[in-house]
C-alpha positions as CSV (number, residue, x, y, z in Angstrom):
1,X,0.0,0.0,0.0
2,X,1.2,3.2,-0.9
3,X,1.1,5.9,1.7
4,X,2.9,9.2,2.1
5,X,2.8,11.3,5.1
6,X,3.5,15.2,6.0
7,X,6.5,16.2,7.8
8,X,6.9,20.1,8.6
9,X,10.4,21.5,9.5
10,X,9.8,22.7,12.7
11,X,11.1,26.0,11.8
12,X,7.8,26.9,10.1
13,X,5.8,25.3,13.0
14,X,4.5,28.0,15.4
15,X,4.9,27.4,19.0
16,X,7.1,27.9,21.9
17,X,7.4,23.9,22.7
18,X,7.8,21.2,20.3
19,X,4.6,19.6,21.5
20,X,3.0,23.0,20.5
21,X,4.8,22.8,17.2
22,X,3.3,19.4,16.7
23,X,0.1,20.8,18.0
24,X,-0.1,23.6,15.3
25,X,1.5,21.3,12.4
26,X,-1.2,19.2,13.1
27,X,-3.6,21.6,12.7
28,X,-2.3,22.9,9.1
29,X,-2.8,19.1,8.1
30,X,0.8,17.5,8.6
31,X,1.2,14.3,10.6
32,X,4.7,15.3,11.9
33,X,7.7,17.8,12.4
34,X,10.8,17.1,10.6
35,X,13.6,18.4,12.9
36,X,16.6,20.9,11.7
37,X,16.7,23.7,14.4
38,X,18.9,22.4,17.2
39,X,17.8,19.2,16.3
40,X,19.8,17.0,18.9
41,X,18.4,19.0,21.6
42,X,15.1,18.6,19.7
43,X,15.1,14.7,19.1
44,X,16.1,14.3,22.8
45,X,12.5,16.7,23.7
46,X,11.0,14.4,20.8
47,X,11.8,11.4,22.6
48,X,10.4,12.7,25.6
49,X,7.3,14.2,24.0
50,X,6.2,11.3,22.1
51,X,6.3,13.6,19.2
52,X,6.4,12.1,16.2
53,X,9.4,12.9,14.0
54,X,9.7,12.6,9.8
55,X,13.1,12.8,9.9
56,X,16.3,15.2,11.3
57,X,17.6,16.9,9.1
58,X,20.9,18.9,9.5
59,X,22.5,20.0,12.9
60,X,25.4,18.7,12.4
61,X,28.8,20.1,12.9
62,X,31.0,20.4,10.0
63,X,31.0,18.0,7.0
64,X,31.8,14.6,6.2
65,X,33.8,15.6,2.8
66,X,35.0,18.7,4.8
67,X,38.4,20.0,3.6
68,X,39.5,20.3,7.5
69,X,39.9,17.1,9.3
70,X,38.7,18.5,12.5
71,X,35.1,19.2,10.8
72,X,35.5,16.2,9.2
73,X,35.8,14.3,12.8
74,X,33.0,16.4,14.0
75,X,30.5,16.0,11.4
76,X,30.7,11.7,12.1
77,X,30.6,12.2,16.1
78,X,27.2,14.8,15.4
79,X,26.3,11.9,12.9
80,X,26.6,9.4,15.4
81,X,24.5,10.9,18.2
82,X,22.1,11.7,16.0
83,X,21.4,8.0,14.4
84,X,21.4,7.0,17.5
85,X,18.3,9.6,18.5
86,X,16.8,8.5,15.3
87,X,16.6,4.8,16.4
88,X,14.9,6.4,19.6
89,X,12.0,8.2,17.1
90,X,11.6,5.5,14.3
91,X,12.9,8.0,11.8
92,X,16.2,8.2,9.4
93,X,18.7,11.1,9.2
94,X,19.3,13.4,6.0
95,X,22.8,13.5,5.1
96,X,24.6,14.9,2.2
97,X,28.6,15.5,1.7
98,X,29.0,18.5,2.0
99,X,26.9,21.9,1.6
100,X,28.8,25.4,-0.3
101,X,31.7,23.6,-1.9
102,X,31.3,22.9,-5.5
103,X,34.1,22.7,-8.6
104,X,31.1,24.2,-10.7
105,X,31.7,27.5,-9.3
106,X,34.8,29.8,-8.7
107,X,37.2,28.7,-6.1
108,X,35.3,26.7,-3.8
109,X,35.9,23.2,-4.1
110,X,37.4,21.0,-1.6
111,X,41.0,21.4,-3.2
112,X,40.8,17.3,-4.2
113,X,39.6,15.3,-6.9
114,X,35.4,14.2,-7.1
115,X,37.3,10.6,-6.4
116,X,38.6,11.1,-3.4
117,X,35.7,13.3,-2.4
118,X,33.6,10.2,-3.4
119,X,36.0,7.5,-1.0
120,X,36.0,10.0,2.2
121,X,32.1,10.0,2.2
122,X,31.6,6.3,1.5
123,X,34.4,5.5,4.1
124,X,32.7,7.9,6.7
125,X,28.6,6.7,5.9
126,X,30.1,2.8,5.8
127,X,31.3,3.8,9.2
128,X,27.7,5.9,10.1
129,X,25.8,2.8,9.0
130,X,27.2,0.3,10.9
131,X,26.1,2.9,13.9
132,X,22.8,3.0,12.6
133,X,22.3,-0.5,12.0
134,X,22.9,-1.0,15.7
135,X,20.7,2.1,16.8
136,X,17.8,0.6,14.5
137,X,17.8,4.0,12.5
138,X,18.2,4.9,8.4
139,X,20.5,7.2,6.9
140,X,19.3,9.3,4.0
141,X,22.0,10.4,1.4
142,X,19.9,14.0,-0.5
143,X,21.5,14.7,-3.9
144,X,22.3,18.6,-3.5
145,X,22.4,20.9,-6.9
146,X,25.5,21.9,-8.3
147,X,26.0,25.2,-6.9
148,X,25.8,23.9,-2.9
149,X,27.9,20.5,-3.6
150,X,29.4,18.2,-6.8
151,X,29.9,15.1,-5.6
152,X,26.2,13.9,-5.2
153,X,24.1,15.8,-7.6
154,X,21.6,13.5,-8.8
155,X,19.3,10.8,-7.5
156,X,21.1,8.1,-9.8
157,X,24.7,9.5,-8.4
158,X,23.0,9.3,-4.6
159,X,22.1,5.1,-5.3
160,X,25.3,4.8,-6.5
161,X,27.3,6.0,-3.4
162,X,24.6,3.6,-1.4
163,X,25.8,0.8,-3.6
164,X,29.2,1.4,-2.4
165,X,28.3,1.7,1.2
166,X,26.3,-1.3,1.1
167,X,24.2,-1.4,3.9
168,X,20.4,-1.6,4.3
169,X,20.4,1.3,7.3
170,X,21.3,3.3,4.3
171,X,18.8,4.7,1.4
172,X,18.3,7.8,-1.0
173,X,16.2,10.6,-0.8
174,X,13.9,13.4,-3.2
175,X,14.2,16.9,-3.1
176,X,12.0,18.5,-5.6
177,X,13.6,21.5,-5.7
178,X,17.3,20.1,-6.0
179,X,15.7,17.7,-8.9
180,X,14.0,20.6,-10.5
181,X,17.5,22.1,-11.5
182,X,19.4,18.7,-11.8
183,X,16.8,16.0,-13.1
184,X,15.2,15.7,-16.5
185,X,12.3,14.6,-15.0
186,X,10.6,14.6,-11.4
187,X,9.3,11.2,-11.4
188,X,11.9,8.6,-13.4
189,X,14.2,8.9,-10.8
190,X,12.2,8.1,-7.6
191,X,10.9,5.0,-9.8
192,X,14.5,4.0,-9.9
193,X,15.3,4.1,-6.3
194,X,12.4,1.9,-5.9
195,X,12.6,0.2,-2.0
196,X,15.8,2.6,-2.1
197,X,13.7,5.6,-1.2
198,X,13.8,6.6,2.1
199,X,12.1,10.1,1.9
200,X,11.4,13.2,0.4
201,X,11.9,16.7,0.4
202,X,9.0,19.0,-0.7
203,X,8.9,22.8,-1.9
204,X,7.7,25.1,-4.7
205,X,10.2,26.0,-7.4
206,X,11.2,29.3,-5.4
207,X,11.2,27.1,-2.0
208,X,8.2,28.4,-0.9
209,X,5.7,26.1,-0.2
210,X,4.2,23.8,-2.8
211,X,1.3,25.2,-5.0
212,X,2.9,28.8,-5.3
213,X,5.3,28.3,-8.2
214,X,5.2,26.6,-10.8
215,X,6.8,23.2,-9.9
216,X,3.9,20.4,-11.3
217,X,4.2,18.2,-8.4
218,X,2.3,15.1,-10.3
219,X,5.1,13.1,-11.6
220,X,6.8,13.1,-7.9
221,X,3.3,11.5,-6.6
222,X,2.2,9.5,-9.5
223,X,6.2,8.0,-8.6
224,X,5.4,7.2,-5.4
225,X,2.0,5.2,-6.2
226,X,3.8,3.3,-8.6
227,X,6.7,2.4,-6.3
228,X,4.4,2.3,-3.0
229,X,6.2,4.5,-1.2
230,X,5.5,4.3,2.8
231,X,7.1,7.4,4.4
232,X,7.1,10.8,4.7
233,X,7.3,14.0,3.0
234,X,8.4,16.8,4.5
235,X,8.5,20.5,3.5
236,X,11.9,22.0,3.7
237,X,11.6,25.4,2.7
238,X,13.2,29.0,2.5
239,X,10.2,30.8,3.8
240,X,6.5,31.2,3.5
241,X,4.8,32.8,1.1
242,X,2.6,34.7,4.2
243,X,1.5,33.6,7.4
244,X,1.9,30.5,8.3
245,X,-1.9,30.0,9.8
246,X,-3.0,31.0,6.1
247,X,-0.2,29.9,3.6
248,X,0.7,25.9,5.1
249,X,-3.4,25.0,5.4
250,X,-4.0,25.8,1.5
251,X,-0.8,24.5,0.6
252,X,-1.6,20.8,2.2
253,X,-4.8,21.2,0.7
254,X,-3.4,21.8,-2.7
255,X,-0.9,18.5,-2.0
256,X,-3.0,16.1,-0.6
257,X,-5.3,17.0,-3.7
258,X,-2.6,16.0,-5.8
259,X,-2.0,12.4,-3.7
260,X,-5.6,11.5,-4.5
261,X,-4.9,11.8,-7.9
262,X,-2.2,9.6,-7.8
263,X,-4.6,7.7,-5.2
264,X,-2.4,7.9,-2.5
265,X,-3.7,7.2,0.9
């Protein structure tokens, strides 16, 4: 059975408690907060709460691909804590490579080759999933576009560093907005992660919430009936197009219209 659920980044969540966050997420029509403000103090307040979590995404100190070894070092410890929260809440962590270093712009690469980019992340995940194997959590590699990040760009280049890792704690994700500028298509590529696909990212073209760009959401759904996705998506965005009471309401409205149209339950 095919079934997707609503995650909210609790950023956009009113509410001066996460249980007040859920509380008001809840009432905009989202079955849970995804978590990327403080997010280990959150997913300890989670655990405590009973709050249901979509994911935690971000948080973390440094990067895994970092040029300085002392990020790099941080990034896995962060990493570690956090998969081992996750296991706590039932939910996977989003993790890409690296975030503002790219080859594709001026001056800001790593100062290495895309290969040895490529082993430093797989030898530091391989390491991360063993920990989440144990914790009972899920790691979720997020292609990036190529002006935040060129080693994982693409859906098909995210399955292919989780074919190197080689673990089932690990899986890929969606972000529309990331696949709007990288992917020829929104829907071939979640197809192909098939059982792979361990959540998804939602937003508008301008990363404002869905339904007020022009971003045709369809493909991503009609994906996800045909592969019968069972998890969340989340909206990670920039900001709201107006207040959240009004905007996040009409935009669940406007998404969960397009679910039963893929006939998503």
């Amino acid at each position: 059975m095919t079934r997707v659920r609503l995650g909210l980044q609790d950023k956009f969540a009113p509410g001066a408690s996460l249980a007040a966050k859920l509380a008001n997420a809840q009432r905009f029509g989202f079955d849970a907060l995804e978590l990327s403000v403080d997010p280990i103090t959150a997913a300890a307040e989670a655990v405590r709460s009973h709050v249901p979590v979509s994911a935690i995404c971000g948080g973390y100190r440094g990067w895994l691909i970092d040029p300085d070894a002392d990020s790099r070092r941080r990034a896995v410890e962060d990493l570690s804590q956090l998969a081992d929260l996750a296991g706590e809440l039932g939910c996977g962590c989003v993790v890409v490579p690296i975030w503002g270093r790219t080859r594709n712009l001026p001056n800001i690469g790593t100062g290495r080759t895309r290969e040895e980019d490529e082993r430093i992340f797989v030898d530091a995940m391989t390491r991360l999933a063993q920990r989440a194997e144990r914790a009972g959590s899920r790691l979720f590699i997020e292609p990036l576009n190529r002006y935040q990040n060129d080693v994982c760009q693409t859906v098909a280049e995210a399955l292919a560093l989780r074919d190197r890792i080689g673990s089932d704690a690990v899986f890929v994700m969606g972000d529309v907005f990331h696949m709007n500028i990288e992917e020829s298509d929104l829907g071939a590529p979640l197809r192909a992660a098939g059982k792979w696909l361990g959540h998804v990212h939602l937003a508008d073209n301008q990363r404002r919430e869905p339904g007020t760009g022009h971003l045709d959401l369809r493909p991503v759904f009609a994906a996800l009936a045909a592969i019968r996705y069972d998890g969340f998506a989340s909206f990670e965005l920039a900001a709201l197009s107006g207040q959240a009471d009004e905007v996040l309401p009409r935009s669940v409205g406007y998404v969960r219209a397009l679910m039963a149209e893929a006939r998503i339950g």
